[in-house]
C-alpha positions as CSV (number, residue, x, y, z in Angstrom):
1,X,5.3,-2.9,8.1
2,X,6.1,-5.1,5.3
3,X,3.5,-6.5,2.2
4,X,5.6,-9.3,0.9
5,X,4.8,-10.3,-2.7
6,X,5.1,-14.0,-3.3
7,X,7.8,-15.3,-4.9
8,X,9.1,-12.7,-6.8
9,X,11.0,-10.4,-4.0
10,X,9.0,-7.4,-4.7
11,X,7.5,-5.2,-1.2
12,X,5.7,-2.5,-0.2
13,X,7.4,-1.1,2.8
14,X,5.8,1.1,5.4
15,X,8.0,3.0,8.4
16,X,7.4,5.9,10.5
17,X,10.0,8.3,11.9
18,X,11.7,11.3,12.2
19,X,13.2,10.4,8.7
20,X,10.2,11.9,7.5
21,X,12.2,15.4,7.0
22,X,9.1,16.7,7.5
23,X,8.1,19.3,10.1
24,X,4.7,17.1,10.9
25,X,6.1,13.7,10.6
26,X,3.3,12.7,12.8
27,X,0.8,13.0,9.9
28,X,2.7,11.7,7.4
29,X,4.6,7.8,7.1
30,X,7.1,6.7,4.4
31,X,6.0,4.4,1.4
32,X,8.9,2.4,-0.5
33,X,8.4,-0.2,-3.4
34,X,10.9,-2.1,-4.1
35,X,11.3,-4.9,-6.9
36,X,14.9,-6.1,-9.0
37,X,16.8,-2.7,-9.1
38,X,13.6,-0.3,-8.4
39,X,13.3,1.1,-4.8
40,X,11.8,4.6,-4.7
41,X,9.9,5.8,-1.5
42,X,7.8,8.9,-0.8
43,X,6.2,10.8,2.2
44,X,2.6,10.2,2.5
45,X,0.0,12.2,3.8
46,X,-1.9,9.9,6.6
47,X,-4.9,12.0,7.0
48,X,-8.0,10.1,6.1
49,X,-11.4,12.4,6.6
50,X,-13.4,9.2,5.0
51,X,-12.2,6.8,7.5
52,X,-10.8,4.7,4.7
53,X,-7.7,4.3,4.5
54,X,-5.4,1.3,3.7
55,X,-5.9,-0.5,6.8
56,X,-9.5,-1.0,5.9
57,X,-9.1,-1.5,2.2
58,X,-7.3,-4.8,3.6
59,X,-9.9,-5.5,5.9
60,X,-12.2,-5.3,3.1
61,X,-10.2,-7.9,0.7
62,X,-9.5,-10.3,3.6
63,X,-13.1,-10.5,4.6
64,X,-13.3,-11.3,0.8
65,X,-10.7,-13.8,0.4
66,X,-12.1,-16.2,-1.8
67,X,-12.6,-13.9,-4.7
68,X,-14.4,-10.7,-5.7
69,X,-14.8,-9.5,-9.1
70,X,-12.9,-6.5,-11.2
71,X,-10.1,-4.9,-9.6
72,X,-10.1,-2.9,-6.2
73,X,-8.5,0.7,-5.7
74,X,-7.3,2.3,-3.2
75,X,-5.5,5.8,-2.9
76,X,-4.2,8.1,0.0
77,X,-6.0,11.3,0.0
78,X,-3.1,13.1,-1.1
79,X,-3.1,10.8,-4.7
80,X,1.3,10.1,-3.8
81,X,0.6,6.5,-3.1
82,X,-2.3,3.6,-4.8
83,X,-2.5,-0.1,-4.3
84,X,-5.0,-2.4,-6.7
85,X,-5.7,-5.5,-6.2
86,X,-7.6,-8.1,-8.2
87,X,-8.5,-12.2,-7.1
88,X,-7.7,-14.9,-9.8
89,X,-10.3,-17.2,-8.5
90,X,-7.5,-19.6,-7.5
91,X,-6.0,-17.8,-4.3
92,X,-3.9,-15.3,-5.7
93,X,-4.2,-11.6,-5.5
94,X,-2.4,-9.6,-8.1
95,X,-1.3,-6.5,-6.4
96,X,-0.2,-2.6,-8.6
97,X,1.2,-0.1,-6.0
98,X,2.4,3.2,-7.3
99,X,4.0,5.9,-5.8
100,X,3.9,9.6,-7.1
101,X,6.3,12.5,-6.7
102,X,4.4,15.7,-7.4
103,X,2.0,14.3,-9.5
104,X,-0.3,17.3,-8.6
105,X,1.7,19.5,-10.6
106,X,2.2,17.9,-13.7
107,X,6.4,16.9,-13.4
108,X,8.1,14.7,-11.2
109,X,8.2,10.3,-11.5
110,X,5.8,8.0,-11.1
111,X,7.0,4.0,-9.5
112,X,4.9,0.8,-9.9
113,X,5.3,-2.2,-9.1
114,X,3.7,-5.4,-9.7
115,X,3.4,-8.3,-8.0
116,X,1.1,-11.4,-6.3
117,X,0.0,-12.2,-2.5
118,X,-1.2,-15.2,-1.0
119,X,-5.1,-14.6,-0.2
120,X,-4.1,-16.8,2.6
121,X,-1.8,-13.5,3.7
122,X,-4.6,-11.0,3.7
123,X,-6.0,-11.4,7.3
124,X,-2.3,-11.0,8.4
125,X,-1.4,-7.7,6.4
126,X,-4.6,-6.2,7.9
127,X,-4.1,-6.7,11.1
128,X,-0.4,-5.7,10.9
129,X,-1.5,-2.4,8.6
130,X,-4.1,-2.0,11.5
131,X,-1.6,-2.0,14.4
132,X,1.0,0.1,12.0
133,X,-2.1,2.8,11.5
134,X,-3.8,2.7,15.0
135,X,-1.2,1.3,17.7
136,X,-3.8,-1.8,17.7
């Protein structure tokens, strides 16, 4: 599963798999951003007691395609991976995602990336975040 930004090559990248390294891959998938010469990645906890998870925070900005006001957050529940999003009023959604390596304990790297989507593009990234999260 692949957010593409615009025009400036930058991605969010989602995969599942064994290359997870972990020992319950099935709760986890893998998170990469990548823009010019940055490309980090990090497991990320799926688990989502509130029911809303990323798939739905797309939902939520397609449904609201032609603008909303502030910026809109989203985090896994583990805090390793965040996306923000924010409308210009003219179609474009300026897109933050971030991706933590032991943030919890105070050392580690944090990578962010910045970059714009089409609002044009957000019914298709939910749906496809929707079949990546729930075999939809």
């Amino acid at each position: 599963m692949i957010i593409q930004g615009t025009s400036d090559g930058a991605a969010i990248i989602l995969t599942r798999g064994e290359w997870s390294g972990h020992p319950d891959a099935a709760n986890y998938y893998f998170a990469t951003i990548q823009t010019g010469s940055l490309d980090v990645g990090q497991n990320v906890y799926a688990f989502d007691p509130t029911n809303e998870g990323l798939a739905l925070f797309f939902a939520g900005l397609a449904e609201d395609w032609q603008g909303w006001d502030g910026v809109r957050q989203w985090s896994s529940l583990e805090g390793e991976f965040e996306v923000a999003c924010e409308h210009d009023g003219l179609g474009h959604i300026g897109t933050t995602a971030r991706l933590h390596k032991n943030r919890a304990y105070g050392v580690g790297w944090t990578g962010e990336i910045r970059f714009e989507i089409s609002a044009g593009e957000l019914d298709r990234i939910a749906n496809e975040l929707k079949k990546f999260f729930y075999n939809d």
